[in-house]
Backbone as a printed PyTorch tensor [residue, N CA C, xyz], in Angstrom:
tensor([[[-9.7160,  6.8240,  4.0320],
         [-9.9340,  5.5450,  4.6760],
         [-8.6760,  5.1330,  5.4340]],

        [[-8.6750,  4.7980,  6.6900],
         [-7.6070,  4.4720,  7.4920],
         [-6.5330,  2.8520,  7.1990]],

        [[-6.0590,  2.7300,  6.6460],
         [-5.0760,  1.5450,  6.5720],
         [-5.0710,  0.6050,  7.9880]],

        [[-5.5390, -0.7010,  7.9530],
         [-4.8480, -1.4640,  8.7370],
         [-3.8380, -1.8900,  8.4360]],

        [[-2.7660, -1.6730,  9.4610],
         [-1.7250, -2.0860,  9.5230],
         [-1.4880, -3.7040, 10.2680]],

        [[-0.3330, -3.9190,  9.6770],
         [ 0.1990, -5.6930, 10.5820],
         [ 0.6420, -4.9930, 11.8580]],

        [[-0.3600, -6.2920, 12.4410],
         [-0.2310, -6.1540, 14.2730],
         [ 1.1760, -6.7870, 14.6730]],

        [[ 1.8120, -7.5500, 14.0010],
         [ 3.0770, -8.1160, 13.8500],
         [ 3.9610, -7.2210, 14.0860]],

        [[ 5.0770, -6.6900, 14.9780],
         [ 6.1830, -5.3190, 14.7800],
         [ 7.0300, -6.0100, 13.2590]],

        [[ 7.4850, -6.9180, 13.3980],
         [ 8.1020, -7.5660, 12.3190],
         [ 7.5780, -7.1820, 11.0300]],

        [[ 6.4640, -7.6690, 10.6700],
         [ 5.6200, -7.1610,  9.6370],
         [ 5.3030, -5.9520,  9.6460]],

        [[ 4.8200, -5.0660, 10.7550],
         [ 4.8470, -3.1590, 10.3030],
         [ 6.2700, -3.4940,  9.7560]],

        [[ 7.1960, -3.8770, 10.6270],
         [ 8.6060, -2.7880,  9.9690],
         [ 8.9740, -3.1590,  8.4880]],

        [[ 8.3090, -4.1370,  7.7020],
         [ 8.8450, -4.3700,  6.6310],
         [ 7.9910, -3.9080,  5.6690]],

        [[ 6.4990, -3.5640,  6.4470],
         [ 5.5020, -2.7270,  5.2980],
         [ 6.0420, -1.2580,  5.2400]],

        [[ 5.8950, -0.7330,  6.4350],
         [ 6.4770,  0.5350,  6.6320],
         [ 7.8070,  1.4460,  5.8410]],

        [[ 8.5750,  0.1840,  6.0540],
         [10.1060,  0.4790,  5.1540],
         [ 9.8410,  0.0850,  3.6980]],

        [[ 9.1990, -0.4380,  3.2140],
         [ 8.8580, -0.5820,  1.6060],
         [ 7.9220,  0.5580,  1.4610]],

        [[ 6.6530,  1.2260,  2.1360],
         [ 6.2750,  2.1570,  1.8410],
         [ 7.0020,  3.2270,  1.4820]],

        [[ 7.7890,  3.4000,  2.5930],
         [ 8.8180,  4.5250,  2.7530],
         [ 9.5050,  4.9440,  1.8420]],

        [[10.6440,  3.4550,  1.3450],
         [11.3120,  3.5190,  0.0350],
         [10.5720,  4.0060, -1.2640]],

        [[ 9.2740,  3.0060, -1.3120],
         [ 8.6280,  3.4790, -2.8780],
         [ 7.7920,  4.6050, -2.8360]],

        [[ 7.1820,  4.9280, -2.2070],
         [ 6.1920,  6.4110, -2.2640],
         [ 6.1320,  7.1660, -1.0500]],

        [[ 6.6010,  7.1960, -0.1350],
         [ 6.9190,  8.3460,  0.2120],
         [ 8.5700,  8.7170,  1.0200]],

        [[ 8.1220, 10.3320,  1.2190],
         [ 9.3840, 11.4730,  1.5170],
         [ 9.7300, 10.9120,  2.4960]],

        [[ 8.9360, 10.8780,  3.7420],
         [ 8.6280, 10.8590,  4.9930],
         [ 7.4090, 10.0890,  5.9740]],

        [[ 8.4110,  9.7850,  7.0340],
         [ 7.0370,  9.1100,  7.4140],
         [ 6.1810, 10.2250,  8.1260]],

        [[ 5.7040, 11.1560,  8.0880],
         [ 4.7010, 11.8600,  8.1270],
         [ 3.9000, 12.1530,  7.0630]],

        [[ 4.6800, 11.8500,  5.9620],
         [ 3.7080, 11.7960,  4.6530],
         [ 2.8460, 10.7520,  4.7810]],

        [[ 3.5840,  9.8180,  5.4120],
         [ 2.8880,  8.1710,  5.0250],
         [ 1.8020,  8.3810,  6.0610]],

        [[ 2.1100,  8.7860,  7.5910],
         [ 0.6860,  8.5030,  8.6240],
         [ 0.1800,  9.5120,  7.9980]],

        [[ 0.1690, 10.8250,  7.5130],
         [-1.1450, 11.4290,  6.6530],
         [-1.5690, 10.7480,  5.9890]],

        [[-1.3460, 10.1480,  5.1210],
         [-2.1330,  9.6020,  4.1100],
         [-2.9580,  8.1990,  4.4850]],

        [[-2.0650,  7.6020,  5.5090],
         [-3.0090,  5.9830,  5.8780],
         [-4.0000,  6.6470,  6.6530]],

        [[-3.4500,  7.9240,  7.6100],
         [-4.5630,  8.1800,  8.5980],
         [-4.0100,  7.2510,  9.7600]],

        [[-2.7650,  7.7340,  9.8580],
         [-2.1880,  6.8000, 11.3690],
         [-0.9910,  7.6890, 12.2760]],

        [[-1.3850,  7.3860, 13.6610],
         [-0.2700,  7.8220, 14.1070],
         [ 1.2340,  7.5600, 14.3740]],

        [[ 1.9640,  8.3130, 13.6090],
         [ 3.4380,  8.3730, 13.7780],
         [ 3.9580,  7.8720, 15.1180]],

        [[ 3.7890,  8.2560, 16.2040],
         [ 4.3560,  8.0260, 17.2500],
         [ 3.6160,  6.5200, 17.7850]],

        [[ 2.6150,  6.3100, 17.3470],
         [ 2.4760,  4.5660, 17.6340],
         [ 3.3170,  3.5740, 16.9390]],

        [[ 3.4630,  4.5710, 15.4710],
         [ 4.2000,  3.2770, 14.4090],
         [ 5.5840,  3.2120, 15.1650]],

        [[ 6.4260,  4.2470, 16.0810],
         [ 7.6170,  4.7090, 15.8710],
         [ 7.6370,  3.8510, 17.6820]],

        [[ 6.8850,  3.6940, 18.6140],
         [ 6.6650,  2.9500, 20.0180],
         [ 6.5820,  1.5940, 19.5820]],

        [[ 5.7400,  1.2230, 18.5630],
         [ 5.6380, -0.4890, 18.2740],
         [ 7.1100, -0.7150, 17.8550]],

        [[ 8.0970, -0.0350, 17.0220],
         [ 8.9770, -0.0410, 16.0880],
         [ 9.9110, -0.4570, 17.1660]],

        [[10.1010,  0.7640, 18.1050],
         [11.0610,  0.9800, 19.3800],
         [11.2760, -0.1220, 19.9570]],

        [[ 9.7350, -0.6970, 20.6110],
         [10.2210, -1.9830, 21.2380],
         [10.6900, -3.3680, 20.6350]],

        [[10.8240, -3.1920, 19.6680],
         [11.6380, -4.7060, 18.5650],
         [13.2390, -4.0200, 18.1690]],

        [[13.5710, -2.6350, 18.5960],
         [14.7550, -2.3060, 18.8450],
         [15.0990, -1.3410, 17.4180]],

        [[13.9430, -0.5120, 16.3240],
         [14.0820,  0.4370, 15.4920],
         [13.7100,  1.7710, 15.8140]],

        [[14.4620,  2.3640, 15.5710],
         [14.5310,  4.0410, 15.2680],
         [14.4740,  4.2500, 14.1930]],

        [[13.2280,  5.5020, 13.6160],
         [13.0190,  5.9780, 12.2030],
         [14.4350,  6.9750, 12.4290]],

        [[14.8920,  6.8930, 11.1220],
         [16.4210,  7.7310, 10.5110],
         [15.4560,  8.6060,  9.6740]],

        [[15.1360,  9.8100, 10.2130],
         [15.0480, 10.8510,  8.9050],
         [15.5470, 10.9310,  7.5520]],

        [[16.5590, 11.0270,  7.9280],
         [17.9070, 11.4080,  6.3930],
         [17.8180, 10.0410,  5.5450]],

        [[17.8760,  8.8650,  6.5290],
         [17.4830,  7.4390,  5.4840],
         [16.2560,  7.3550,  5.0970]],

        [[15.0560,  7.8690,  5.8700],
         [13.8940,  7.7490,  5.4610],
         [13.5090,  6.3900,  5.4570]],

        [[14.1890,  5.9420,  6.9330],
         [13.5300,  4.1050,  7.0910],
         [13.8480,  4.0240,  8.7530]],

        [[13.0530,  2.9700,  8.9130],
         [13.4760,  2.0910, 10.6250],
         [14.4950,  1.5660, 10.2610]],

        [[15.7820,  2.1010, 11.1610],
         [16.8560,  1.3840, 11.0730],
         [17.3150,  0.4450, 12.8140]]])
């Protein structure tokens, strides 16, 4: 089942980064599992001024 996400960038980035921290590796783990695309979460993210950090495993 596909996750709606907050249409808010503010709100993705603070669901996103608590996902991140508590259950998963990666955010490719995470859009597998909601059933979302990475590169939309990572364009909405961009324009409020975040870049996903691999090695941190968050929008920084």
């Amino acid at each position: 089942m596909k996750m709606s996400l907050p249409k808010d960038p503010m709100m993705l980035l603070s669901v996103i980064n608590t996902k991140l921290r508590d259950y998963y590796k990666s955010l490719d783990l995470l859009c597998e599992d909601l059933q979302v695309d990475p590169n939309e979460i990572k364009e909405i993210l961009q324009g409020i001024g975040y870049e996903y950090n691999e090695k941190l495993n968050k929008f920084v």
